[in-house]
N, C-alpha and C positions, 0 to 999 in steps of 0.2 A: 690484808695484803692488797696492795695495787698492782693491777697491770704496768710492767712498765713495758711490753712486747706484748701486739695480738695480731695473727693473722685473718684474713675472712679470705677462705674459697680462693686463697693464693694456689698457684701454678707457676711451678719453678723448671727451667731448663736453659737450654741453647738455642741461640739461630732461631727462636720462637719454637722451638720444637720440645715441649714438652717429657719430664724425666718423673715429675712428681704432680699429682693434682689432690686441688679440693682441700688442703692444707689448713686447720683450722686449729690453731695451739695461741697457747699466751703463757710471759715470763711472767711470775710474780716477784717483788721486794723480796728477798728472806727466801728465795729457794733456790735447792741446784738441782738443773735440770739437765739428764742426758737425752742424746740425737744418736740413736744406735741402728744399726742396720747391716747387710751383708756388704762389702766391697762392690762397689760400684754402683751404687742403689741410688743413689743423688744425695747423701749428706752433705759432702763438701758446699756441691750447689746450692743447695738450702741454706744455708750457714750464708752465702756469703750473698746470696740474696736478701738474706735477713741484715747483712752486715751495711747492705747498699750497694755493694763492691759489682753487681752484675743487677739488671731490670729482673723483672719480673714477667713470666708471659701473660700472665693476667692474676685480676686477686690484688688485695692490696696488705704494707703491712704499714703496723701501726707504732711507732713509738710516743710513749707518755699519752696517747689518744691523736697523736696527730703524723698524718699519712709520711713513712719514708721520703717518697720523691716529693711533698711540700716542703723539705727541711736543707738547708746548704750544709754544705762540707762542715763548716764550723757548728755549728748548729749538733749535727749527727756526731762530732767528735767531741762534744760535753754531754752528749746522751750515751753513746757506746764505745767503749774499748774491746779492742779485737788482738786477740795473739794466735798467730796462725803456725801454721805445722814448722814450716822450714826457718834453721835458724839464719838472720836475718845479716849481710854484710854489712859490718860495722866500720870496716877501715881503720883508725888510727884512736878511736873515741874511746876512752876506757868505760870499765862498767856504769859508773855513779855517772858521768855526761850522757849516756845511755839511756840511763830511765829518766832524766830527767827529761831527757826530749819529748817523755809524755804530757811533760807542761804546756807542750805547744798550745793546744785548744785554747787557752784560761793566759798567754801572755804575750799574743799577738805576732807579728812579723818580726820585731827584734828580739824579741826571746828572753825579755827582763824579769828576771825574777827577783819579786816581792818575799820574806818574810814569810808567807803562808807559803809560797808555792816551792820553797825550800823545804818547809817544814812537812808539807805532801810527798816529798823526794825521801826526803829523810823517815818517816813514819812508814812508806810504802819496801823502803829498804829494809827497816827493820821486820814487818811481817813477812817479807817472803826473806829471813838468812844471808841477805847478798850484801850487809854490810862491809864485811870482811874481807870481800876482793873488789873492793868498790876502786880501788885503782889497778885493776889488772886488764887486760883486753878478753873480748869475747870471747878471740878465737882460742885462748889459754882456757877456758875452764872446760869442764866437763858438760853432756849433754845435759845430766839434771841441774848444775848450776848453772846452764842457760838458757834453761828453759826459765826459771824463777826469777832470771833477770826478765825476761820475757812480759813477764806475771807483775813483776816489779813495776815494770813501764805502764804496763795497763792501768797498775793501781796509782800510780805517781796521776794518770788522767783526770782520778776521780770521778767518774761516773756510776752512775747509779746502775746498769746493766755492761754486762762483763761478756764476751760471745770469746769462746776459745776454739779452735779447729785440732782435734787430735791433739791436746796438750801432752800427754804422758807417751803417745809416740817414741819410740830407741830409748825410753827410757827402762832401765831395770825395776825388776819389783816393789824396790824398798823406795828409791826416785816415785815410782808411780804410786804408792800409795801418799805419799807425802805431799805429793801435789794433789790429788783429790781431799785430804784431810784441810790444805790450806786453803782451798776452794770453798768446803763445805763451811769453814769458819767463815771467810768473807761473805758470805751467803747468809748462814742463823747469829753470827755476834754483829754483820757490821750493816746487814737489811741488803745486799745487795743481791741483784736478779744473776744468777749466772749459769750460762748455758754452754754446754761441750758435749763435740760429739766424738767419740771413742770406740776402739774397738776391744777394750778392755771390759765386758763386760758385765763378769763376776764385778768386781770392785765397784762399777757402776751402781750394781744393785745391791751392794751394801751400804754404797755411799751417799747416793742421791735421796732425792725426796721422790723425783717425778721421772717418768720416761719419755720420749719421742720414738717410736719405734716407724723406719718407715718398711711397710710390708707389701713387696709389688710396687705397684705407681701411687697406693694412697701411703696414709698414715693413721697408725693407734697412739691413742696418747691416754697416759693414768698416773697411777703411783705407782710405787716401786713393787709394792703388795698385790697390789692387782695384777699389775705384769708377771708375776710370778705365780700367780693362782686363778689365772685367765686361759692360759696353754698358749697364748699368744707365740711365746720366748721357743716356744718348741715346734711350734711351727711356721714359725720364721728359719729357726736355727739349726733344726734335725738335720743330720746325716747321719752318715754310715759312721759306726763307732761314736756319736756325740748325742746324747738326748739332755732336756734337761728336765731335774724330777724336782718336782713343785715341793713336796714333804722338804726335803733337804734347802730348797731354793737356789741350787749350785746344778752347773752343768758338770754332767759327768761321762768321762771316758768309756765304753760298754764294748 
């Protein structure tokens, strides 16, 4: 597997004012990786420093080997697709003109699409379900069918690293586990790198390959095994009434 995300001795925050340091993780091809943490700990930040979307207070990050701020808008939107927490004002646009706005990167300022980049709209609709209301408006479906439209547009991008913020967010159970299952396939059937950070974090550690855990101002990073038979998870995450027991791998109520 290749790097297709690596950070060195990144430091993410605001205003220069640091939230996380010393940051040292990489995506590979073929994994999904979560970014978990207590509320307010700097995932978002991270994420979307990693995304481009905000500098860096120092530390550099690296896509395909070559530095974030060397690369233009265009550039970074045929390397990464981003689907972020809040669902997004669509106005008048039904589903299927929706994802296909992921073509933008790959068909310029007129927005002409070729033959292939129908066939990436259409191929991407059919793995995330959204065929079916592909003429309906955003605002008509449900949150799990628009979160997927969501996922849909990322993948309509085609790029090879996928960065999600809180994907399964308001979604129920049976939503959230189906979007982690349609994750982990783009990930081991289709080689692609994809990183999300959640607070779901049972299903995480059933679902993922790797973790990010940030703990404090740094970060631990492993497999999912390790995070589990490390005690790391437990004391990050102990409180009153919640511990979690490594034997089982599950947090539990006490």
């Amino acid at each position: 597997m290749s790097n297709l995300l690596e950070t060195h001795d990144l430091c993410v925050g605001h205003s220069g004012k640091a939230i996380v340091n010393g940051v040292d993780m990489s995506i590979s091809s073929g994994e999904l990786v979560a970014l978990i943490g207590l509320n307010g700990s700097g995932k978002s930040t991270l994420l979307r420093t990693l995304m481009g979307f905000i500098p860096p207070v120092s530390g550099v990050v690296k896509i395909n080997g070559v530095p974030l701020t060397k690369m233009n808008a265009s550039e970074r939107a045929k390397a990464i697709a981003v689907v972020l927490t809040d669902r997004p004002s669509a106005g008048l646009l039904d589903v299927g003109t929706l994802i296909a706005l992921g073509r933008q990167p790959w068909t310029g300022r007129f927005g002409h699409h070729t033959a292939k980049d129908r066939a990436a709209v259409k191929r991407a609709m059919e793995r995330t379900g959204t065929t079916a209301f592909a003429t309906r408006a955003l605002d008509r479906l449900s949150d799990g069918e628009a979160q997927r439209v969501m996922i849909a547009r990322a993948l309509s991008q085609d790029t090879p690293l996928l960065i999600l913020d809180e994907p399964t967010a308001f979604l129920d159970l049976v939503n959230r586990v189906q979007v982690f299952r349609l994750l982990r396939e783009l990930a081991h059937k289709e080689g692609k790198g994809v990183l999300l950070s959640t607070h779901d974090l049972q299903t995480a550690l059933d679902q993922c390959d790797r973790v990010v855990l940030i703990t404090g101002a740094s970060i631990w990073s492993g497999t999912t095994a390790e995070a589990r038979s490390s005690g790391v998870l437990e004391r990050t995450f102990a409180s009153d009434g919640l511990r979690f027991d490594p034997e089982s791998g599950a947090f539990k109520v006490v």
